[in-house]
C-alpha positions in Angstrom: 36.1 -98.9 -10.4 36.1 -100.9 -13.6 37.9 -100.6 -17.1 34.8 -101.8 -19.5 35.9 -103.9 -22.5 33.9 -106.3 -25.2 34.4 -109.8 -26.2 35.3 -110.7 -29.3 34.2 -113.7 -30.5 31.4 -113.8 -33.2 31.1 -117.0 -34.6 31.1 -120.0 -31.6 31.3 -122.5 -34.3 34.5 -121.4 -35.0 35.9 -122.2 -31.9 38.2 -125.8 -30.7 37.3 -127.9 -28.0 40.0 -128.5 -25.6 40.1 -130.0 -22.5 43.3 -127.9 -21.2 42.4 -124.5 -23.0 40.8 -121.5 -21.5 37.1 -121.1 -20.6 34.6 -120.3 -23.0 32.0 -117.6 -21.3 28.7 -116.6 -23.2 25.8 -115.0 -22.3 23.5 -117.5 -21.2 21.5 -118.3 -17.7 23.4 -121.4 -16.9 26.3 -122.6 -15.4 27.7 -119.4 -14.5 28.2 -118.3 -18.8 30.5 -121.2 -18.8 30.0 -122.9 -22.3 33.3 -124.8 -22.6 37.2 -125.1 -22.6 39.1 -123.8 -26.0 41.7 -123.1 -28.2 42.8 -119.4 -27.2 44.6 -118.4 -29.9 43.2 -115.6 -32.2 40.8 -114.3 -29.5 40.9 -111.9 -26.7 41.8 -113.0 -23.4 40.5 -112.0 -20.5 41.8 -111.9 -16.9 40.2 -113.9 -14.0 38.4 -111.9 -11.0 36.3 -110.1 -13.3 32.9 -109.3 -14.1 30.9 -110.0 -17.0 27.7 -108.5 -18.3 25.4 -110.0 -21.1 24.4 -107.4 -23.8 21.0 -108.6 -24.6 20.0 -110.5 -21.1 21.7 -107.6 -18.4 22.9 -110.9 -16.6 25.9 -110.4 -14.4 28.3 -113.3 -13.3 31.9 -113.2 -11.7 34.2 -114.7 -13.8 37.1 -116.4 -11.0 39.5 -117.8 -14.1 40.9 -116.1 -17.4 38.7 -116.8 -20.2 37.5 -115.7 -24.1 33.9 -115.0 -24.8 31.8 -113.7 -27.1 31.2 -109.6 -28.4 27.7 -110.0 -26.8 29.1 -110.3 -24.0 30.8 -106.7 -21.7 34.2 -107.7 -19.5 34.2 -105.3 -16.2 38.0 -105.4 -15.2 38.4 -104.0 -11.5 40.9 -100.8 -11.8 43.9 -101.6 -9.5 43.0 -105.4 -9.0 40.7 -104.9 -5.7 38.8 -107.9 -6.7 41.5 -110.3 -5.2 39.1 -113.2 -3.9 35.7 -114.9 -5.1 33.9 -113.5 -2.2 35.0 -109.8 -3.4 34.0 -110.8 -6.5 30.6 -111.8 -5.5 30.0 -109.2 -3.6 30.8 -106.6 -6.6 28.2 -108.9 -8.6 25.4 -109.0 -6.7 26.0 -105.0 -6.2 25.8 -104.2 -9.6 23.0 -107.3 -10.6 20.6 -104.7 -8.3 21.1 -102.2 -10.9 20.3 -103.8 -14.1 16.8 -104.7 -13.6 16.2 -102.4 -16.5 17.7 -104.2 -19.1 17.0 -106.9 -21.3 16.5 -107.3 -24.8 14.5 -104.3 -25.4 17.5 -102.3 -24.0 21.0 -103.6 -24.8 23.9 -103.0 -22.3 27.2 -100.5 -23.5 29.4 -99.7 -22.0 28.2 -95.6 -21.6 25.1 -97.1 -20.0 27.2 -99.1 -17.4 29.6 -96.4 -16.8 26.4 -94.1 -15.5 25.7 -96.8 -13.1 26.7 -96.9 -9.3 26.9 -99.5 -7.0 27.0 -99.7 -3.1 29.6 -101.5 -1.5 30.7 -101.9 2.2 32.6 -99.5 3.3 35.0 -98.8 6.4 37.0 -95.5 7.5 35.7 -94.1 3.7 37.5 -97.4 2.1 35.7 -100.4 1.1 36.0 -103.1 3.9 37.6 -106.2 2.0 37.5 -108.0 5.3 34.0 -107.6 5.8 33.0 -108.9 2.1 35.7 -112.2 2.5 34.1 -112.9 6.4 30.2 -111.7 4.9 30.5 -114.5 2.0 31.7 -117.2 4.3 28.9 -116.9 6.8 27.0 -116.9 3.7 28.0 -120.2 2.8 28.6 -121.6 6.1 24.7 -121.7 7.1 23.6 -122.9 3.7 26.1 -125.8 4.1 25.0 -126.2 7.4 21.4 -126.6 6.0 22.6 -129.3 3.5 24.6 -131.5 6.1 21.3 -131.5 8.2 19.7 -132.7 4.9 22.4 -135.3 4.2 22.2 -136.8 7.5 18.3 -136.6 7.7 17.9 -138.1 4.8 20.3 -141.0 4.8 22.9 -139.4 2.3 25.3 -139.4 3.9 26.1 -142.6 3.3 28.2 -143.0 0.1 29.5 -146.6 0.8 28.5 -148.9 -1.9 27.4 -152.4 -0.9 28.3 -155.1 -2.9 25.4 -155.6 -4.7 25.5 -152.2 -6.1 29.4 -152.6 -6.9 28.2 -155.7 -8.5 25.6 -154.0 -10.4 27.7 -151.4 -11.5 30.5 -153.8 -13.0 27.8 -155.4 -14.7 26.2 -152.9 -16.2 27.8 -153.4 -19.3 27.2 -157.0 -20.3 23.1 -156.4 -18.7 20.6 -157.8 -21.4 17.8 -155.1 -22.5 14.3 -155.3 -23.6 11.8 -153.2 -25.5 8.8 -152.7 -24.1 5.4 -150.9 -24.9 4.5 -148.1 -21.9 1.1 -148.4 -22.0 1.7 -152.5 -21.8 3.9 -151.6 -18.7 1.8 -148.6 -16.8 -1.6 -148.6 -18.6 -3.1 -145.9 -20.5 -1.1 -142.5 -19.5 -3.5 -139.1 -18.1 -3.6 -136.3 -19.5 -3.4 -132.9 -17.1 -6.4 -129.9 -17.7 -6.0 -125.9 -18.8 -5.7 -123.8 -15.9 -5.0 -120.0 -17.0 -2.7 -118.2 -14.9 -5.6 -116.2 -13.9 -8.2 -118.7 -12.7 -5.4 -120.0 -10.4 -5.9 -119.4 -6.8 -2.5 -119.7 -4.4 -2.1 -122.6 -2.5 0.0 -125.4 -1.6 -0.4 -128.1 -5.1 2.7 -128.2 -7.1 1.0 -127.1 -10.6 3.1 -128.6 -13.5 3.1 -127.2 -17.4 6.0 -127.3 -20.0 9.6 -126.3 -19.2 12.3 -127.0 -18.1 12.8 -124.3 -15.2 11.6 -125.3 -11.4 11.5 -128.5 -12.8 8.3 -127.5 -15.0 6.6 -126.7 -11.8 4.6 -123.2 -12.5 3.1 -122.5 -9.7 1.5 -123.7 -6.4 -2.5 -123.7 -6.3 -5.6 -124.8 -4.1 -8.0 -125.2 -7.1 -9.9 -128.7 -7.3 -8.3 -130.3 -10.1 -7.0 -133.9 -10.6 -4.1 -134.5 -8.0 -1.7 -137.0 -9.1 0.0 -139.2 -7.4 3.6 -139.5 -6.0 6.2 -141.5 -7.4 4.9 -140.9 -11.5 6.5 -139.8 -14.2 5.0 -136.3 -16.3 6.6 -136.2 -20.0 5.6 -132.5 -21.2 4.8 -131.0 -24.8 8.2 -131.6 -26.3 8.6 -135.0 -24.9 10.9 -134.1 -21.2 10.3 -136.8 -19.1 10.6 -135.7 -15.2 10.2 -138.1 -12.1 7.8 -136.7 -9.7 8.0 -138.0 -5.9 5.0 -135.4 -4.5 1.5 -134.9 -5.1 0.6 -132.4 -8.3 -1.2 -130.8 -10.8 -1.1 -130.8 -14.2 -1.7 -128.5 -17.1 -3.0 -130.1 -20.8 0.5 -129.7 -22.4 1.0 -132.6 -19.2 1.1 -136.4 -20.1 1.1 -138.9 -16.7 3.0 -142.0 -16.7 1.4 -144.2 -13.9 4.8 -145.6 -12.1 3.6 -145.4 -8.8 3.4 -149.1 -8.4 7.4 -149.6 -9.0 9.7 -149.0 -6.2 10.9 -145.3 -6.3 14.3 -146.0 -7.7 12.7 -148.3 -10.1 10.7 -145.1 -11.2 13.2 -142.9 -11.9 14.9 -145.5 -13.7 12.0 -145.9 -16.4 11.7 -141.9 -16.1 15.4 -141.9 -17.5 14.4 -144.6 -20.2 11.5 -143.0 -21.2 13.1 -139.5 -21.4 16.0 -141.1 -23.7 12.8 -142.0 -25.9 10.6 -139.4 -26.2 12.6 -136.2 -26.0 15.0 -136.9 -29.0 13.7 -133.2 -31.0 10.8 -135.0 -32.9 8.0 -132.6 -30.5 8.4 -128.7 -30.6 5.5 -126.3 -30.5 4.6 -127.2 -33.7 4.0 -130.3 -32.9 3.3 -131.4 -29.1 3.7 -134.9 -27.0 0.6 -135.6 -25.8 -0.8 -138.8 -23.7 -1.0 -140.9 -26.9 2.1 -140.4 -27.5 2.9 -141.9 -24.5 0.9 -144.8 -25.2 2.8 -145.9 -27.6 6.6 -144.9 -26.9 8.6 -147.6 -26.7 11.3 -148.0 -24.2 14.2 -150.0 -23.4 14.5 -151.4 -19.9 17.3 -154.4 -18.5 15.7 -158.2 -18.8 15.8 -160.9 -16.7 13.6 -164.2 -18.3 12.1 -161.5 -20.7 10.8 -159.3 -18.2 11.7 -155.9 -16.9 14.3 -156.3 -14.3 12.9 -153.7 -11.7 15.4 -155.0 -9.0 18.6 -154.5 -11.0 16.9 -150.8 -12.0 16.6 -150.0 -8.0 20.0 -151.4 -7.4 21.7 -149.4 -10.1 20.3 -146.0 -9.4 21.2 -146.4 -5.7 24.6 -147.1 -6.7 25.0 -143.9 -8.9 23.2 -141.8 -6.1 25.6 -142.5 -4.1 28.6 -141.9 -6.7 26.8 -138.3 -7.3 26.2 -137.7 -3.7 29.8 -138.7 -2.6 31.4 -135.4 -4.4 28.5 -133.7 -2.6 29.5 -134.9 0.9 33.1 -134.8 0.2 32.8 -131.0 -1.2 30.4 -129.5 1.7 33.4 -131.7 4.3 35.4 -129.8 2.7 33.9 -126.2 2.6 32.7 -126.2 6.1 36.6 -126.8 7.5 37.4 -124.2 5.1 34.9 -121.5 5.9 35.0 -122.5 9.7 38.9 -121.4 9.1 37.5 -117.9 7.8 35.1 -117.0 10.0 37.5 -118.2 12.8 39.9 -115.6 11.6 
């Protein structure tokens, strides 16, 4: 089904920035292996509609546009071009992502390994069924866009029109006066969370937060009797991420608490993006962890208004950009839903 090729890049530091080049694909877990857009010339190019495969991770992603990446990377070119639409392509990829379960670092991807591997595909008359996988996809994505215009309506969201306070706000934003201030000053002394091993954890509803980045640091969900902490806070963990919490949780020792939950909720997460900017800036690694003192005496640096923190013009301005972000959102699921109703219709 698939010519197998390698990437040839070895050195990303070597490679140019530029907004109207060709993407940059590497084998990482984010954003589909997109890194960046670059210079082309001197690499390999590779055509759109294909596969990819990381070496090391066994990852497999659909690549829609041409694109350069690196030799740790495998490039699975359909034979005859069959992969002529995303939805073919993400069928192919979630075909062959069941079959690489075994690999990982421990045991690299080649290409003789892939080429012993089969996948299962639709099929219809003993030919695969392209108008199954297009109509399959868009179903697909029609019900979760369904379930996020519910959300955008049930939550407000779908609102996008700026008032003029926030357009004010916004316009401002540039000649607003700041302020250093203490956290502890602010919030009182921070908490710190308690060990809970993986194995004394008993399964429940409690959001249980350690370190990390992924699920938002959230490790698990537990009904042991530890301290509960309250909505609308802010948890900076061992290397100083700063996350705005708007539930109940637990949390871990590697946990500091910053005790918000007197501001208004925008407010919050306004501070939680000030403090962030402060305390995750590379100074705390493993060797050296953010704890609650730490907290206690970050500095941050929050708008003014008569020398105090102006939590107003905070709530005001993160409505505004809410609604900046969520407008794309709105106007892209408007968009997919006519366009998938069209396929399905079809």
């Amino acid at each position: 089904m698939f010519g197998i090729s390698r990437g040839d890049i070895s050195n990303q530091k070597e490679l140019i920035s530029d907004p109207a080049g060709i993407c940059f694909i590497a084998q990482n877990d984010n954003n589909n292996g997109f890194v960046d857009t670059v210079k082309p010339e001197g690499y390999k190019q590779f055509n759109g509609n294909s596969l990819v495969v990381g070496r090391q991770t066994g990852v497999v992603y659909y690549q829609e546009k041409n694109f350069v990446t690196t030799d740790g990377v495998l490039v699975l070119s359909a034979k005859d071009d069959f992969i002529k639409s995303k939805n073919i392509g993400l069928v192919c990829r979630s075909a062959l992502s069941k079959k690489m379960f075994s690999f990982g670092y421990n045991n690299t991807v080649s290409s003789a390994k892939l080429n012993k591997i089969s996948i299962h595909l639709p099929i219809q008359n003993g030919k695969m069924d392209f108008a199954f996988m297009e109509s399959f996809i868009a179903e697909l994505e029609a019900e979760r866009l369904a379930v996020l215009e519910a959300h955008l309506l049930a939550t407000g969201l779908k609102d996008t029109t700026l008032t003029t306070e926030e357009e004010n706000a916004l316009k401002a934003f540039k000649s607003v006066a700041w302020g250093s201030f203490n956290l502890e000053k602010l919030f009182g002394k921070s908490t710190r969370g308690k060990r809970l091993k993986s194995d004394d954890r008993v399964a429940g509803n409690l959001p249980f937060v350690t370190a990390g980045e992924t699920d938002e640091g959230i490790s698990d969900f537990i009904s042991n009797e530890v301290t509960i902490f309250s909505e609308n806070t802010t948890t900076i963990d061992m290397f100083g991420s700063a996350k705005y919490r708007n539930y109940q949780y637990g949390g871990d020792d590697h946990i500091a608490v910053v005790h918000t939950e007197s501001l208004p909720k925008f407010a919050s997460i306004f501070v939680t993006a000030a403090i962030h900017k402060s305390s995750h800036t590379g100074k705390f690694d493993y060797g050296r962890n953010f704890y609650a003192k730490d907290a206690d005496e970050l500095n941050i640096h929050l708008p003014i208004k008569y020398h105090q923190p102006d939590y107003a013009l905070m709530e005001t301005l993160i409505t505004a950009i809410q609604k900046l972000v969520i407008k794309d959102v709105v106007l892209y699921a408007d968009r997919k839903i006519a366009a998938t109703q069209s396929v399905i219709a079809s």
